[in-house]
C-alpha positions, 0 to 999 in steps of 0.5 A: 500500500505504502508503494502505492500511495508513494508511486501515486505521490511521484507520478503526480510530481512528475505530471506536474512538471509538464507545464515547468515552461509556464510557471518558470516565467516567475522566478525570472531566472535567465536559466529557465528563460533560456531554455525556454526559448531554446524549446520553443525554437525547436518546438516541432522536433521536441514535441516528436522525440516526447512524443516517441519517448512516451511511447517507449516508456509506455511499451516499457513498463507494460513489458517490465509489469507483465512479468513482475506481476507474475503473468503470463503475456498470453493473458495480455494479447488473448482479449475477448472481442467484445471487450476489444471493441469495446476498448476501441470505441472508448478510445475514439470517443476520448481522442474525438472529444478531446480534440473537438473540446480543445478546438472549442477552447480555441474559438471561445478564447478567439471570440472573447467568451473566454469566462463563461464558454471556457472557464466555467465550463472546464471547472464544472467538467471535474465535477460534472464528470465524477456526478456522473460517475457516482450518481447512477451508482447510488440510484442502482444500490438504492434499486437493489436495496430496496427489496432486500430490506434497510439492512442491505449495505454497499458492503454486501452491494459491492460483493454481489457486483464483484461476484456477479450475485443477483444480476442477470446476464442480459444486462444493457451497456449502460448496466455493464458500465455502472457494474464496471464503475462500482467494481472500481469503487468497491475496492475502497471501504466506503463504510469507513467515513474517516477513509471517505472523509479524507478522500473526499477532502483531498479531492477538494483541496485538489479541486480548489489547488487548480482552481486557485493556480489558473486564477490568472486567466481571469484577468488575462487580457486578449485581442480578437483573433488571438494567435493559438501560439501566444495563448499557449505555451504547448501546442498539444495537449494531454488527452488523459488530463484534458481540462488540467492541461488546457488551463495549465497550459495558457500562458500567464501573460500573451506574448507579442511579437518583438519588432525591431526598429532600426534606427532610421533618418526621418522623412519628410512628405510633401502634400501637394494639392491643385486648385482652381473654382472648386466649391466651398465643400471641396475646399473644406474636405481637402483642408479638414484632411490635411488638419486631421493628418497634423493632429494625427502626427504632429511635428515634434512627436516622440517617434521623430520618423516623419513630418509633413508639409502641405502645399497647395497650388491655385491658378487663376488666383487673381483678377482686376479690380477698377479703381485699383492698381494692383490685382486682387485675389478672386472669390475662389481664393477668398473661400479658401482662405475663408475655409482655413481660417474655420477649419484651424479654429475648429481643430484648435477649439479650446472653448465650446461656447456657441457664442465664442468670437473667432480669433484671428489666425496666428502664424500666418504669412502673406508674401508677395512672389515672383508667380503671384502670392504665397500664405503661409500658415503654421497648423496647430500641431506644428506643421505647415501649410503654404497656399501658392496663388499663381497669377496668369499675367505673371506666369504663362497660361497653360505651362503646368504651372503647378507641375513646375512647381514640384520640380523646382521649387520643392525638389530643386529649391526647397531641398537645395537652398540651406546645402548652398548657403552651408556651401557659401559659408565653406563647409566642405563640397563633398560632406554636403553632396553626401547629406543632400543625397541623403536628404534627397532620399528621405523626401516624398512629394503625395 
């Protein structure tokens, strides 16, 4: 007996053992750690050598039993056919239900169910199932005692199931399996109430153990299609302990995969719109995108990889005026102007009151050009916006005006101007090819 509680106490231990990887995330040993990653790389070929070494010792220790239990290998091989059958068939039903249980688990942790389809569920199956096992045992002896008296004990029950007393031969499969359960429990002195006692009270510390060492997953946090391989640690599962497997299995913090950022220049994009009669809804689109772009990456942000600069290009901006000498914008480029000033008070909206007055845009430049006029303005984020007015008495009709313009004046001027002053001021010609190339490559036109 003592052999057996023993070989019952280091099988256990060892059954433990097969979730070390989980819970060796929390001692933080650099140890562990390592070999934790070294088994998740080889992950493919460890799980086939376990699984070929399972297989060996368990052909093992059935070839060493046999004959230290003195039996005969003819009482092994010689199994009646309905018993094989039998066999058979609760094995199919295990490794079916097992993997249909498992696949189950997947969806619900996937679809966020994981509390009330997979929790719940896995903690109740341990009860459910030993309800099941137990309850048609007790409605069967309370059947048989009932017309032998209330002095029929589940002594004597398990003796007439034992020695095939009182039952008939023609019993169903139902009948055979409860026979075979209470054949199984009557070994145990169940009139003994301290042994029951203490068996019942271990079952529940047991119980409650799991419970208590799969808590975490109750604040585990996880995103809608969740990769299989983040939520487990194992890709397999034990079929013998399914819901211990499972639970014990989920990793106590989902891992993310590590993305490496190398250290690159930052880049500048330049946002180049044409205009010309287009309506007040078109502008205001067109304006409210750029506003909704430096809001979402503003200039001085923490990740310092991109910055913006809008440009848009208006011809025919200009028109005559009687009684003036110099030419005036049109109503187009007044509508625009009318637009930027609402949007940037809308973006940069500090006070909600209906009746709040419009204040004037600050940051904002007026230039005179060769080819017309130039706004600048500084976006509430810190990026800009320049509106370029052409004027067709100054610049030639039907030249792709604007096109000229991404050419020269952003890719040429714009990018080449500070190198030339540096150039001016005698910095070195090479270093400053080198780093207008670079620039150069780091400037996009949208």
């Amino acid at each position: 007996m003592d052999i057996c509680i023993g070989m019952a106490i280091v099988g256990t231990i060892f059954v433990s053992l097969n979730w070390w990887e989980n819970y060796s995330t929390l001692f933080k040993s650099s140890f562990l750690n390592s070999i934790s990653e070294d088994i998740a790389r080889s992950r493919n070929v460890v799980s086939i050598l376990s699984s070929l070494v399972r297989i060996l010792v368990t052909a093992a220790v059935v070839g060493a039993y046999v004959p230290l239990s003195g039996r005969v290998w003819s009482s092994v091989t010689s199994v009646p056919g309905d018993v094989r059958l039998v066999i058979l068939i609760l094995v199919a039903i295990q490794i079916v239900s097992s993997a249909l249980c498992h696949w189950f688990v997947v969806v619900a942790c996937k679809m966020h169910a994981m509390r009330r389809s997979f929790l719940l569920p896995m903690y109740l199956a341990s009860l459910g199932v030993l309800a099941a096992f137990v309850a048609p045992v007790i409605i069967f002896f309370q059947n048989s005692s009932d017309p032998r008296g209330a002095n029929y004990t589940i002594t004597e029950y398990c003796n007439d199931i034992t020695y095939g007393r009182g039952l008939s031969g023609d019993t169903v499969w139902f009948e055979r399996l409860v026979r075979d359960i209470t054949h199984t429990l009557c070994p145990q002195d169940m009139t003994d109430l301290t042994e029951m006692g203490l068996l019942g009270g271990s079952a529940l510390c047991w119980w409650l153990g799991w419970i208590l060492c799969t808590m975490y997953i109750w604040t585990l946090r996880l995103q809608r299609i969740e990769r299989t391989q983040n939520l487990f640690v194992r890709r397999m599962y034990e079929g013998a302990f399914l819901e211990e497997s499972i639970l014990l299995n989920i990793r106590f913090e989902i891992q993310r995969k590590k993305t490496f950022h190398r250290q690159t220049d930052p880049v500048t994009v330049y946002l180049c719109a044409t205009m010309w009669h287009e309506n007040y809804d078109e502008m205001m689109k067109m304006i409210s995108s750029m506003f909704r772009l430096d809001k979402y990456r503003p200039r001085n942000n923490s990740n310092n990889d991109v910055s913006f600069e809008s440009h848009i290009y208006f011809d025919d901006a200009f028109k005559d005026v009687k009684g003036s000498k110099e030419r005036h914008v049109n109503e187009y480029a007044e509508d625009l102007v009318e637009v930027i000033r609402e949007v940037y008070n809308i973006f940069n909206e500090k006070d909600s009151c209906i009746f709040r007055e419009s204040p004037p845009l600050p940051c904002q430049r007026i230039l005179r050009t060769p080819y017309g006029g130039r706004l600048e303005y500084t976006l509430p984020n810190g990026n800009l916006l320049m509106v370029h007015f052409k004027d067709k008495l100054l610049i030639r009709h039907k030249k792709r005006w604007s096109q000229i313009m991404y050419l020269y004046y952003i890719l040429g001027w714009r990018l080449t101007r500070k190198y030339f002053k540096k150039f001016e001021q005698g910095e070195d010609e090479s270093e400053l090819r080198e780093k207008m190339m670079v620039n150069s490559i780091n400037n996009y036109l949208l």
